[in-house]
C-alpha positions as CSV (number, residue, x, y, z in Angstrom):
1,X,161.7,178.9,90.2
2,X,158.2,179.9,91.5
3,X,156.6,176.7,89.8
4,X,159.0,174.5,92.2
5,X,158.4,176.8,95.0
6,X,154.8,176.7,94.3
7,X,155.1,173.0,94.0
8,X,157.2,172.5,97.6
9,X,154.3,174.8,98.9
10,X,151.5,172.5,98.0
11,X,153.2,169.1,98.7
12,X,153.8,171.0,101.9
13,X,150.2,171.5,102.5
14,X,149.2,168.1,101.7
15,X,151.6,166.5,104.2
16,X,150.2,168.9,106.8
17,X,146.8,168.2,105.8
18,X,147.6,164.0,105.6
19,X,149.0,164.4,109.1
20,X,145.9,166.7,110.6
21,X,143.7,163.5,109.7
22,X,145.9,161.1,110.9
23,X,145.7,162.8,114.6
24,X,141.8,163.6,114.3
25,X,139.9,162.5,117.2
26,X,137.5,159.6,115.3
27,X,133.3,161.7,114.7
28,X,131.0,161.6,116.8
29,X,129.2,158.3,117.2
30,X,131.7,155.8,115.7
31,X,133.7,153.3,117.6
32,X,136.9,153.0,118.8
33,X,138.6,150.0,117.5
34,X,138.7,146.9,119.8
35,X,142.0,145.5,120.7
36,X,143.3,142.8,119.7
37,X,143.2,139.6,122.3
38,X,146.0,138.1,123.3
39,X,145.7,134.5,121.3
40,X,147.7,133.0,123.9
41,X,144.6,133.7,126.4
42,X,142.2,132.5,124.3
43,X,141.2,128.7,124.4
44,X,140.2,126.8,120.9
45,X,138.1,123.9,122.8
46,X,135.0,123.8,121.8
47,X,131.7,124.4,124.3
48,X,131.6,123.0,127.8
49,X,128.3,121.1,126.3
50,X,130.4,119.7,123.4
51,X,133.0,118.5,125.5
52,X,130.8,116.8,128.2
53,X,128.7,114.9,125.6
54,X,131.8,113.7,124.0
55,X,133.0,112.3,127.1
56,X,129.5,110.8,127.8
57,X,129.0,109.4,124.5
58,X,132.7,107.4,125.2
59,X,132.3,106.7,129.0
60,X,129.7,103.5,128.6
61,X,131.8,102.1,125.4
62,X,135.4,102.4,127.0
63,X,134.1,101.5,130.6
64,X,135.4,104.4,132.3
65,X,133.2,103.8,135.4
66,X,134.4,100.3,135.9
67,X,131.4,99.3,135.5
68,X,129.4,102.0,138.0
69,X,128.3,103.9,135.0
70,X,124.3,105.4,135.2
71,X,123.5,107.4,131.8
72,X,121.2,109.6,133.8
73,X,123.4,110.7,136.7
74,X,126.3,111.4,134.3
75,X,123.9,113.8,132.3
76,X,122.9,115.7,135.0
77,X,125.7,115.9,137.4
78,X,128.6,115.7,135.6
79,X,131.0,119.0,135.1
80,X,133.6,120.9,133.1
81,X,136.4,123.0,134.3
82,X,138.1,125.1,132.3
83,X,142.0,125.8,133.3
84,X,143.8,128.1,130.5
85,X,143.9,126.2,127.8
86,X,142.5,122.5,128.7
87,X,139.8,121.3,130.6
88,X,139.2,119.0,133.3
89,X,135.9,117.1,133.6
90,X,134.2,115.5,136.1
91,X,132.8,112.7,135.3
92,X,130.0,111.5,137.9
93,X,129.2,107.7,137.2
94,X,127.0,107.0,139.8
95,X,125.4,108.0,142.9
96,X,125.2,105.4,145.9
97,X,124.1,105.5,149.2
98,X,126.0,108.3,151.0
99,X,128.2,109.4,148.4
100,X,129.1,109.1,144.6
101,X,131.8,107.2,142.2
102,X,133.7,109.6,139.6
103,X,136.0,109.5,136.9
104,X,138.1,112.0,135.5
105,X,139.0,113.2,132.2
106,X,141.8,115.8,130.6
107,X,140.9,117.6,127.6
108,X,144.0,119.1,125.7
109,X,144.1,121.8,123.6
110,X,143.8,120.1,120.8
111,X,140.7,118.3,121.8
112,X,142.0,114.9,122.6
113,X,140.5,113.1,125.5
114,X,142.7,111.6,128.3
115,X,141.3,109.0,131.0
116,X,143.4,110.4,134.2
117,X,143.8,107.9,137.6
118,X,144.1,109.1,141.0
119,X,146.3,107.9,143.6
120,X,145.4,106.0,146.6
121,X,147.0,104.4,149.9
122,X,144.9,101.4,151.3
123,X,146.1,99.6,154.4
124,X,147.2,96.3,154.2
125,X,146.3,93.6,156.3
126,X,149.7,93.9,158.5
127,X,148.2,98.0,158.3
128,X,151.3,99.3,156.0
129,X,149.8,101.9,153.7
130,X,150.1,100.5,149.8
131,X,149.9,103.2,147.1
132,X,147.4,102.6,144.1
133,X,146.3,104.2,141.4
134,X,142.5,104.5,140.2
135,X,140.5,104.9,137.3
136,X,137.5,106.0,139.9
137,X,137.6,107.3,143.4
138,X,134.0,106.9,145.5
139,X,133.7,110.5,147.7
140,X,132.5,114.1,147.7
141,X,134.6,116.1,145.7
142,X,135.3,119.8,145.3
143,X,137.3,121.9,142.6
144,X,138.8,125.0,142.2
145,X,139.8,126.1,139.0
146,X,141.8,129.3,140.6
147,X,144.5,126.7,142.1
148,X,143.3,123.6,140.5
149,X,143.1,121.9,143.4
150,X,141.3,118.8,143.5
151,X,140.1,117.5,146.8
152,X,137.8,113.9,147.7
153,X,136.7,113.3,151.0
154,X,135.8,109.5,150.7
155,X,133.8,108.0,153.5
156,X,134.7,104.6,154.8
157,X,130.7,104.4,156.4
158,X,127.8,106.2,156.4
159,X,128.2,108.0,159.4
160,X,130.9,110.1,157.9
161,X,133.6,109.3,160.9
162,X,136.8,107.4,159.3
163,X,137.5,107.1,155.9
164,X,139.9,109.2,153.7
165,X,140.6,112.8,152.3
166,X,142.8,113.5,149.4
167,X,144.1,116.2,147.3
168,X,145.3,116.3,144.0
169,X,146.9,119.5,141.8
170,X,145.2,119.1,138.3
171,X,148.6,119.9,135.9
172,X,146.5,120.0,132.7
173,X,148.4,116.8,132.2
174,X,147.6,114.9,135.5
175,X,146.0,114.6,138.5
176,X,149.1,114.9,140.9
177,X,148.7,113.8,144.2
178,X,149.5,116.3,147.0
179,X,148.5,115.4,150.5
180,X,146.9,111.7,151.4
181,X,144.7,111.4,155.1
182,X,143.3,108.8,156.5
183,X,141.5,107.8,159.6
184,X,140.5,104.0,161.0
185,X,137.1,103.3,161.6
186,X,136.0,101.9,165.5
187,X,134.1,99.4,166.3
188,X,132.8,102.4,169.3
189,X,133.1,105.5,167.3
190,X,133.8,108.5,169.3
191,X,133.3,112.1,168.7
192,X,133.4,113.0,165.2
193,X,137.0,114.1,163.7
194,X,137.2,116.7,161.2
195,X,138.5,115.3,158.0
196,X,141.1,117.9,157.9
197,X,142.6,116.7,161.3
198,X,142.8,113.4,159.9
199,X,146.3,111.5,160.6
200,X,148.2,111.9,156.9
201,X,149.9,109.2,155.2
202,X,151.4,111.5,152.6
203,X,153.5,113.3,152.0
């Protein structure tokens, strides 16, 4: 009986020993162990640099500047915008007189590349708006990745007074078209309208 007793006190001791260790604050100097990330949060595309110099090296071959491509703008200006888990780029083609031709690209999270087109209303000649859709869009454009909003201001002149502004909602599948302005150019322009104030076509 005292060997079992002897026996229940020692395995006793051991567990209360185990345990002690267990809840030990870590010495002094080591690490707490990091957590864990979320994999969901985490993105598997590769570098910004990777993905724009994929999308340059295909841009000349597959035309997508309709023809407005220039290697060296494209190098320097173009950009990458990262949204979760895909990316949008910016492709700039070209830069003209008063403002510059772009393209747009998706990149999935897989990698694969996808030529987006924008939506458009031109006026036709009885002055009905016509939706279209483009592969390039001439304007300034701005982007921000916290509401993925999209917007091009495209100037029908140089002087900046009538032409159109756009927004789209990048849906990490498309460029969605949310609101569509536009404002006539005069043959005696007047004062300057903000592009904001512009009369809208859509929605």
């Amino acid at each position: 009986m005292r060997q079992i007793a002897l026996g229940q006190t020692t395995l006793a001791a051991l567990l209360l020993t185990a345990i002690a260790a267990c809840n030990a604050p870590p010495p002094s100097g080591s690490a707490e162990p990091e957590a864990t990330a979320d994999p969901a949060s985490e993105s598997d595309l590769p570098a910004d640099e990777v993905i724009l110099q994929t999308v340059l090296e295909q841009a000349e071959s597959q035309d997508s500047c309709d023809g407005f491509y220039q290697p060296e703008v494209a190098a320097a200006e173009s950009r990458v915008y990262r949204t979760g888990d895909r990316a949008l780029v910016e492709l700039q083609c070209a830069t003209a007189a008063y403002q510059s031709v772009y393209a747009f690209v998706g990149v999935q999270p897989d990698g694969t590349l996808q030529p987006l087109t924008l939506d458009l209303f031109y006026p036709n000649e009885s002055g009905q708006f016509e939706r279209t859709s483009e592969a390039t869009v001439g304007g300034l454009t701005s982007f921000d990745p916290e509401t993925s909003l999209l917007t091009v201001f495209s100037k029908a002149r140089g002087l900046g007074d009538c032409g159109s502004l756009a927004e789209y909602r990048w849906t990490g599948a498309e460029l969605e078209l949310t609101t569509f302005r536009y404002q006539e150019c005069s043959d005696s322009p007047g004062e300057q309208v903000d592009p904001v104030d512009y009369p809208r076509v859509y929605p």
